[in-house]
NUSE-822628 format. One record per residue (C-alpha): residue number from 1; residue in three letters; x, y, z. Coordinates in nm, 2 decimals, decimal comma. Layout:
<atoms>
<atom><num>NUM</num><residu>ALA</residu><x>X</x><y>Y</y><z>Z</z></atom>
...
</atoms>
This chain:
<atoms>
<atom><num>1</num><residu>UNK</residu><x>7,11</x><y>15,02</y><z>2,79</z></atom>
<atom><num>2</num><residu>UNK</residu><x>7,25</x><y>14,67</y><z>2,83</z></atom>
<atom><num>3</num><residu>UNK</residu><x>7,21</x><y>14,56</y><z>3,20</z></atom>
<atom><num>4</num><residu>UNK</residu><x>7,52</x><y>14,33</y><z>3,35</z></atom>
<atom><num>5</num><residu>UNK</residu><x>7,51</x><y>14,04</y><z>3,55</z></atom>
<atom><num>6</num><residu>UNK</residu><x>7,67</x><y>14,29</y><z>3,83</z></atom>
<atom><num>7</num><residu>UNK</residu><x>7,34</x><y>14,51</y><z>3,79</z></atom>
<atom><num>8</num><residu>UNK</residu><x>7,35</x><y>14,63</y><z>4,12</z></atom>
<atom><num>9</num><residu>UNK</residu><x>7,57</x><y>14,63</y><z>4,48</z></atom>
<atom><num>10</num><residu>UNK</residu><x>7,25</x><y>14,39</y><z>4,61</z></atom>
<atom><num>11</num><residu>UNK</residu><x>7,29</x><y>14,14</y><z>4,33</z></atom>
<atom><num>12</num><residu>UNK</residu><x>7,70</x><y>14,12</y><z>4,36</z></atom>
<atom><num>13</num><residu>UNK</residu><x>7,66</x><y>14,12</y><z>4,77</z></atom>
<atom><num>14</num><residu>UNK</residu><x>7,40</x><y>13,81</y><z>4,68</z></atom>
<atom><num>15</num><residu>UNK</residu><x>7,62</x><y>13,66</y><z>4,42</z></atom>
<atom><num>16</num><residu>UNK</residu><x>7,96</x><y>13,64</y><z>4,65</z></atom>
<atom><num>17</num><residu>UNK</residu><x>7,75</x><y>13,52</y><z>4,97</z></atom>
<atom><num>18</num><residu>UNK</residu><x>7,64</x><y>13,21</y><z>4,76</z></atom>
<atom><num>19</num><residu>UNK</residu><x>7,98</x><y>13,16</y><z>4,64</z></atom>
<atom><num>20</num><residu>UNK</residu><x>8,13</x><y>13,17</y><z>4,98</z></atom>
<atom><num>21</num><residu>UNK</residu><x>7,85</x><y>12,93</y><z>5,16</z></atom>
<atom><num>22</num><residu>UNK</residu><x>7,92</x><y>12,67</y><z>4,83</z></atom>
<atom><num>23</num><residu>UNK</residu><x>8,26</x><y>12,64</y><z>4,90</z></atom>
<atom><num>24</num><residu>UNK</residu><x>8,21</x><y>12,60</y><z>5,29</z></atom>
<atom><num>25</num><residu>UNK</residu><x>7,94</x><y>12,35</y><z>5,21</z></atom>
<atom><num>26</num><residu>UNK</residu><x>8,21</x><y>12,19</y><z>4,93</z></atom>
<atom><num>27</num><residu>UNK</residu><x>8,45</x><y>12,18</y><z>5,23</z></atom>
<atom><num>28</num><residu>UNK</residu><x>8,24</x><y>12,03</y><z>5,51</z></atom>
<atom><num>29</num><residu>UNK</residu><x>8,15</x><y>11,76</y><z>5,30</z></atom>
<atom><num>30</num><residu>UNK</residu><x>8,47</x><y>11,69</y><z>5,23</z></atom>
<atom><num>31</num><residu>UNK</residu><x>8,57</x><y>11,72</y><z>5,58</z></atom>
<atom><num>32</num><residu>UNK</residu><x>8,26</x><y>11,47</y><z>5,72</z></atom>
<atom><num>33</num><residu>UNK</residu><x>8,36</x><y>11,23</y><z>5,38</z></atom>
<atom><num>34</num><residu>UNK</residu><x>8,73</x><y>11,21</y><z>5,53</z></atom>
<atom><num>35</num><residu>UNK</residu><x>8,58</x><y>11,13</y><z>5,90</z></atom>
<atom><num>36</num><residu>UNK</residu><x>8,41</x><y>10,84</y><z>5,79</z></atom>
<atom><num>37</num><residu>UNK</residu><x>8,63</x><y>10,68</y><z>5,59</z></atom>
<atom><num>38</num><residu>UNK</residu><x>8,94</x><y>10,73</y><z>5,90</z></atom>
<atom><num>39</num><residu>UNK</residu><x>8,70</x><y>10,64</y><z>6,13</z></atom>
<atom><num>40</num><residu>UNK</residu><x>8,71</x><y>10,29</y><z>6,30</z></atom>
<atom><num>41</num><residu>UNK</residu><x>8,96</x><y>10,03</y><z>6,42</z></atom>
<atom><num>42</num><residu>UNK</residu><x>9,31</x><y>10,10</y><z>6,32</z></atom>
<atom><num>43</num><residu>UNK</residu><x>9,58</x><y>9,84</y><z>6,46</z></atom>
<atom><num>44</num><residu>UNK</residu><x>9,95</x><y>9,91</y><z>6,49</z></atom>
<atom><num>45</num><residu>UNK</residu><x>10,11</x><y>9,58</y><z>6,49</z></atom>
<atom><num>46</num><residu>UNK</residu><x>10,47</x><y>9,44</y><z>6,54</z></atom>
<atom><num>47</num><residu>UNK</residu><x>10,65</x><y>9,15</y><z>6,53</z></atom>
<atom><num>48</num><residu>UNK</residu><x>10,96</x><y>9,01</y><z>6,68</z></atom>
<atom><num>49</num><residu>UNK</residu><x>11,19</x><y>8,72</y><z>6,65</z></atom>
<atom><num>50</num><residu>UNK</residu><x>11,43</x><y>8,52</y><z>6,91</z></atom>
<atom><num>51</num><residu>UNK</residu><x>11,21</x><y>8,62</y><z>7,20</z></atom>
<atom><num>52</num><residu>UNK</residu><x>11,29</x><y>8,42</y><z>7,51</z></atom>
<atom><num>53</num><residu>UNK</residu><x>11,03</x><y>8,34</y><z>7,81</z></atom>
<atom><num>54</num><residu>UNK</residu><x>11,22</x><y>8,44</y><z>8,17</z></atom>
<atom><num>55</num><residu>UNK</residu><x>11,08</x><y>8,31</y><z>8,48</z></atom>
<atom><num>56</num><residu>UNK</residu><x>10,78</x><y>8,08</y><z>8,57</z></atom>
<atom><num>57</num><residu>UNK</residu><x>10,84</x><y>7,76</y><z>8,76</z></atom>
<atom><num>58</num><residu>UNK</residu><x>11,05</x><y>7,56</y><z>8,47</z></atom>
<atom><num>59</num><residu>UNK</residu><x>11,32</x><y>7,71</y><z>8,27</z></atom>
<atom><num>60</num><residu>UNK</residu><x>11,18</x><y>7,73</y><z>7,90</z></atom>
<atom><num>61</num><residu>UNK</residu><x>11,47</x><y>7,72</y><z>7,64</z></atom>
<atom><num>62</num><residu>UNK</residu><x>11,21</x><y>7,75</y><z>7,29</z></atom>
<atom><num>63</num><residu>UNK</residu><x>11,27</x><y>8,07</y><z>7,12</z></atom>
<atom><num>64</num><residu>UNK</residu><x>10,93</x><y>8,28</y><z>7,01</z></atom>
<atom><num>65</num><residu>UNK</residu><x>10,83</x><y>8,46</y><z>6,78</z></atom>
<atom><num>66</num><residu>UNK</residu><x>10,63</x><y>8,73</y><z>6,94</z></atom>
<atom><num>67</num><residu>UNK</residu><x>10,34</x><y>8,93</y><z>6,77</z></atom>
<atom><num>68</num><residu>UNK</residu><x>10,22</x><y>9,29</y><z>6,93</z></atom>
<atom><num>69</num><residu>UNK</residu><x>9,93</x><y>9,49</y><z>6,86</z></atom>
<atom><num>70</num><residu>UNK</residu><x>9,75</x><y>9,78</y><z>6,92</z></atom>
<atom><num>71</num><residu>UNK</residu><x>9,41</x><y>9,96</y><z>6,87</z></atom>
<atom><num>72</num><residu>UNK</residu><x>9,51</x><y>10,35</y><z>6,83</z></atom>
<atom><num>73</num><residu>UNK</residu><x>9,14</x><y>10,38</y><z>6,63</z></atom>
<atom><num>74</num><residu>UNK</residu><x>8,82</x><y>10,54</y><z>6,76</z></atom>
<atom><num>75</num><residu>UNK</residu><x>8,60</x><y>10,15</y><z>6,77</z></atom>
<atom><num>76</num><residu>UNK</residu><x>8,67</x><y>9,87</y><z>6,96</z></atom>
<atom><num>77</num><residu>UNK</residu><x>8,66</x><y>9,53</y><z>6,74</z></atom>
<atom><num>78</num><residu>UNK</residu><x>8,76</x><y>9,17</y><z>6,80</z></atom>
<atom><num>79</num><residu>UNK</residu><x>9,08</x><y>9,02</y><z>6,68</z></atom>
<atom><num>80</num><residu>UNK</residu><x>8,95</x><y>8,66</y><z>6,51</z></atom>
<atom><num>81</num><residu>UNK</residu><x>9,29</x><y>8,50</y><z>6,38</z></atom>
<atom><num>82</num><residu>UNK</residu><x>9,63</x><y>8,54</y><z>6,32</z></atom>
<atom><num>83</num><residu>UNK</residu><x>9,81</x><y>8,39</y><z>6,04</z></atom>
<atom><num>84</num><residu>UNK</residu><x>10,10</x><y>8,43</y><z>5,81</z></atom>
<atom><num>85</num><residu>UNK</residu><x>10,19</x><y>8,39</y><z>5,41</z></atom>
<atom><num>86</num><residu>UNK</residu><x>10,54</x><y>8,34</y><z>5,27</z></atom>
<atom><num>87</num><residu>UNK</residu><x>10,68</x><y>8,48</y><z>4,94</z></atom>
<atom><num>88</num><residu>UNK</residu><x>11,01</x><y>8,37</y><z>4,77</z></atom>
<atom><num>89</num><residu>UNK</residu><x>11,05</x><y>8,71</y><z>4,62</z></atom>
<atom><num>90</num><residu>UNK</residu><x>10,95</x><y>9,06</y><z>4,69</z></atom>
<atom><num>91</num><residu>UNK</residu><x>10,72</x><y>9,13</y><z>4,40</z></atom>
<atom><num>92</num><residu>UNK</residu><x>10,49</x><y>8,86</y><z>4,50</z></atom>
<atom><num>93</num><residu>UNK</residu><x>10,48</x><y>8,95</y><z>4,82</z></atom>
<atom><num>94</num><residu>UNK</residu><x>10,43</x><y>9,34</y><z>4,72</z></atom>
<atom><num>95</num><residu>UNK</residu><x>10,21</x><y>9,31</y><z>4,39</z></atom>
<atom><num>96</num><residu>UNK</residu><x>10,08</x><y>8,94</y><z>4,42</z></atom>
<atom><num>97</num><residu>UNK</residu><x>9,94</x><y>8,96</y><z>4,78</z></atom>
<atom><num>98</num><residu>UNK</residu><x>9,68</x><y>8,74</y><z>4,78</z></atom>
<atom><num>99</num><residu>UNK</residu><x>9,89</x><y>8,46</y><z>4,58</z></atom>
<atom><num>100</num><residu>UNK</residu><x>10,14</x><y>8,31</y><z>4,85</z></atom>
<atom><num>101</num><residu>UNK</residu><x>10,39</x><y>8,07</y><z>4,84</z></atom>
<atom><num>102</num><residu>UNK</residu><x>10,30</x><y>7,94</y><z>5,16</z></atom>
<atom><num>103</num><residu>UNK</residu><x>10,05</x><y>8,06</y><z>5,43</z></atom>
<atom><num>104</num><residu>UNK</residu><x>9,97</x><y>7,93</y><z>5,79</z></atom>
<atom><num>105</num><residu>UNK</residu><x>9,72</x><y>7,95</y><z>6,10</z></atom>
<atom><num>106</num><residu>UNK</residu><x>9,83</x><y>8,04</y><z>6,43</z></atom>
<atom><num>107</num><residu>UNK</residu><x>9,70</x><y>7,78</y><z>6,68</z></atom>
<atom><num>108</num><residu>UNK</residu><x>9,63</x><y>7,96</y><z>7,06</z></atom>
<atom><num>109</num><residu>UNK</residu><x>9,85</x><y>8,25</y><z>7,01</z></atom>
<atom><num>110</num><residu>UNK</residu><x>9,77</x><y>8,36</y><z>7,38</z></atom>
<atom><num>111</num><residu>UNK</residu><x>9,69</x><y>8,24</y><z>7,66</z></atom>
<atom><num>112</num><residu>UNK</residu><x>9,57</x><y>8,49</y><z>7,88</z></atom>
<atom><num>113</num><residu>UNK</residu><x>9,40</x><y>8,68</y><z>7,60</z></atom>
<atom><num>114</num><residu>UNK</residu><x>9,27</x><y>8,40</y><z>7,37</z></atom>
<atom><num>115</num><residu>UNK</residu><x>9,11</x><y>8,43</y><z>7,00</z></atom>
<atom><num>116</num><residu>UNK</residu><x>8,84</x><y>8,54</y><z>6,95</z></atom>
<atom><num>117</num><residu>UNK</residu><x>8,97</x><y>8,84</y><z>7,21</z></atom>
<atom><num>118</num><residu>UNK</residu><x>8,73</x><y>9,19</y><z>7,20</z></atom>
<atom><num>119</num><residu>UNK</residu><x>9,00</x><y>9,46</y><z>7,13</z></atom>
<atom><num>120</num><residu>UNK</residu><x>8,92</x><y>9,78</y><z>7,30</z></atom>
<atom><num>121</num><residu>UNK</residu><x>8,99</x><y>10,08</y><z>7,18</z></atom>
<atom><num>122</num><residu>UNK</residu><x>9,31</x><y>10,18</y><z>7,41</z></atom>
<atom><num>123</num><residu>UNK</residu><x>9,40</x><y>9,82</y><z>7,46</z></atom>
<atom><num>124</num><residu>UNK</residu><x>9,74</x><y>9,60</y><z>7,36</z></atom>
<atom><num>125</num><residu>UNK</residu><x>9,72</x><y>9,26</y><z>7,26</z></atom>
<atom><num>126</num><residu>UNK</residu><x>10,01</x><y>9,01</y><z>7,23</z></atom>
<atom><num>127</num><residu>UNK</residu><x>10,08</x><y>8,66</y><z>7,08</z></atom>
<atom><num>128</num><residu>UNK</residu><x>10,37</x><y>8,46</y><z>7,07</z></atom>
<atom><num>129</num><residu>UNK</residu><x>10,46</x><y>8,09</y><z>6,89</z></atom>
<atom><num>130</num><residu>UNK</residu><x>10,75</x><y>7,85</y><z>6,92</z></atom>
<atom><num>131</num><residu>UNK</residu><x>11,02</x><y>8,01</y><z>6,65</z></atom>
<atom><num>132</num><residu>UNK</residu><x>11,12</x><y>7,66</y><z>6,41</z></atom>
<atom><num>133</num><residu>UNK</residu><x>11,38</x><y>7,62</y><z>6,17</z></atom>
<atom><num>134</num><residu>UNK</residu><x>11,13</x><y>7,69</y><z>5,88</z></atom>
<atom><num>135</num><residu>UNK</residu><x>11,02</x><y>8,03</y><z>5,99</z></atom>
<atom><num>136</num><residu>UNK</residu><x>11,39</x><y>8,14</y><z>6,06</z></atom>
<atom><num>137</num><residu>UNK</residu><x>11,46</x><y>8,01</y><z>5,69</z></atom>
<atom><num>138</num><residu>UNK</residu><x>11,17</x><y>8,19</y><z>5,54</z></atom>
<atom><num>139</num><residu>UNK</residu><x>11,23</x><y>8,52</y><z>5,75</z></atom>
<atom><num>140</num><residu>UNK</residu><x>11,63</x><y>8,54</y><z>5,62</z></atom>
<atom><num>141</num><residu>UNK</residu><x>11,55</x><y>8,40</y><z>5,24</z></atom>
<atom><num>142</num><residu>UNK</residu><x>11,18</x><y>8,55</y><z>5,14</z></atom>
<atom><num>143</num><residu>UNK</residu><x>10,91</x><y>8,77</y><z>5,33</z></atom>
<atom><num>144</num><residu>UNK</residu><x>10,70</x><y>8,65</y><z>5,57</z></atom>
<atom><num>145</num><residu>UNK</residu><x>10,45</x><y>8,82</y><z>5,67</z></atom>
<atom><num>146</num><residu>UNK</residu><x>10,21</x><y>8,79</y><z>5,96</z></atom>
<atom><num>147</num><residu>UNK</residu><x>9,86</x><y>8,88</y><z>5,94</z></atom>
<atom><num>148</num><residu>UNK</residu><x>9,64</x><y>9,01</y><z>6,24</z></atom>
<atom><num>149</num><residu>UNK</residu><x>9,28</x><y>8,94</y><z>6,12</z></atom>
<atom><num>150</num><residu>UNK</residu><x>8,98</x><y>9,15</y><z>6,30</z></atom>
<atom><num>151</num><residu>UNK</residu><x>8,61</x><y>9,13</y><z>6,28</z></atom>
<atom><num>152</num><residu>UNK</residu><x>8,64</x><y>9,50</y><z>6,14</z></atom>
<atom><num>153</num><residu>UNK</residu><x>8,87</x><y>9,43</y><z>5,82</z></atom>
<atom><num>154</num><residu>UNK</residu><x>8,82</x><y>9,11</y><z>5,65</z></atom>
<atom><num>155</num><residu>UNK</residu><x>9,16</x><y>9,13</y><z>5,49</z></atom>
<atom><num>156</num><residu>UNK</residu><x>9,40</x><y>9,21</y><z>5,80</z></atom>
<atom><num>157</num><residu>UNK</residu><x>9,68</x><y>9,38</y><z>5,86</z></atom>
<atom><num>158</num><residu>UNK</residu><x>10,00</x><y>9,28</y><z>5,80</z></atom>
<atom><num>159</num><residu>UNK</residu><x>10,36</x><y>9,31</y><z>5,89</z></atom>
<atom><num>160</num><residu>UNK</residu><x>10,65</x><y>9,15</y><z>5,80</z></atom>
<atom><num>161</num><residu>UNK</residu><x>10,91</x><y>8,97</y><z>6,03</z></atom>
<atom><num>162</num><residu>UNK</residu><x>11,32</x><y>9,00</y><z>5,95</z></atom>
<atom><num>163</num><residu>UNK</residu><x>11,53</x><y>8,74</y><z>6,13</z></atom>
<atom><num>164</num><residu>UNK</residu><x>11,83</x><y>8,89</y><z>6,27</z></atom>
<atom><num>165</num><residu>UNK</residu><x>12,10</x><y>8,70</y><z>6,40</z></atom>
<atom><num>166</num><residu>UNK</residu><x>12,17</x><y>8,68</y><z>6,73</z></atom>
<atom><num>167</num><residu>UNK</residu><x>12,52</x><y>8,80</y><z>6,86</z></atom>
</atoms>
């Protein structure tokens, strides 16, 4: 008599508890890969144009361009730069990232949180610098882009600034 792989009830009992503890160990691996990999510094970052300064002891009538950010990640890090590339059309600036038209180096973005600045999990950080005609220009007729660089991501994070008119 031919004997099956299904023999007896103590073989297929055996047979569906290794099943069941390879697909839980499948899972957990998967589940401790995706940990690691979101794990980190993450930065939410914004940027706005025509920002005026109110207050202080002299009137200031310069126009800024104001950069926001955020670390909303589970690691503190330590914002090193910030910086901006400009690109005449959109697949350059989408597909051609690392070939800009134009890029630049924000000098002393903040005073009262200057670069380098530890960023702390929790924490906001904010930068501003004078808006000139050639930013407004390159906001309205390209994509600029500013760039955030931390200690934690060598290639930064980037978002890009639209100029709107003001009313």
């Amino acid at each position: 008599m031919e004997e099956s792989i299904f023999s007896n009830s103590k073989d297929t009992l055996t047979l569906i508890i290794a099943a069941y503890a390879a697909v839980i160990s499948t899972f957990v691996l998967g589940w401790d890969a995706y940990k690691y990999l979101a794990s980190g510094a993450k930065i939410n970052i914004r940027a706005s144009m025509n920002m005026k300064v109110f207050g202080g002891l002299e009137k200031d009538e310069n126009t800024y361009v104001s950069v926001i950010a955020q670390n909303v990640g589970d690691r503190p890090t330590t914002i090193t730069n910030l910086g901006g590339m400009f690109y005449e059309s959109w697949w350059k600036a989408y597909l051609f990232r690392n070939r800009p038209d134009e890029a630049f180096v924000v000098q002393a973005p903040s005073d009262s949180q200057p670069i380098p600045h530890r960023f702390d999990i929790g924490t906001q950080w904010m930068g501003t610098f004078p808006q000139r005609n050639e930013i407004e220009e390159q906001a309205k007729n390209g994509y600029l882009f500013l760039i955030l660089y931390t200690a934690c991501n060598g290639s930064g994070k980037r978002v890009r600034v639209t100029f709107k008119r003001e009313k």
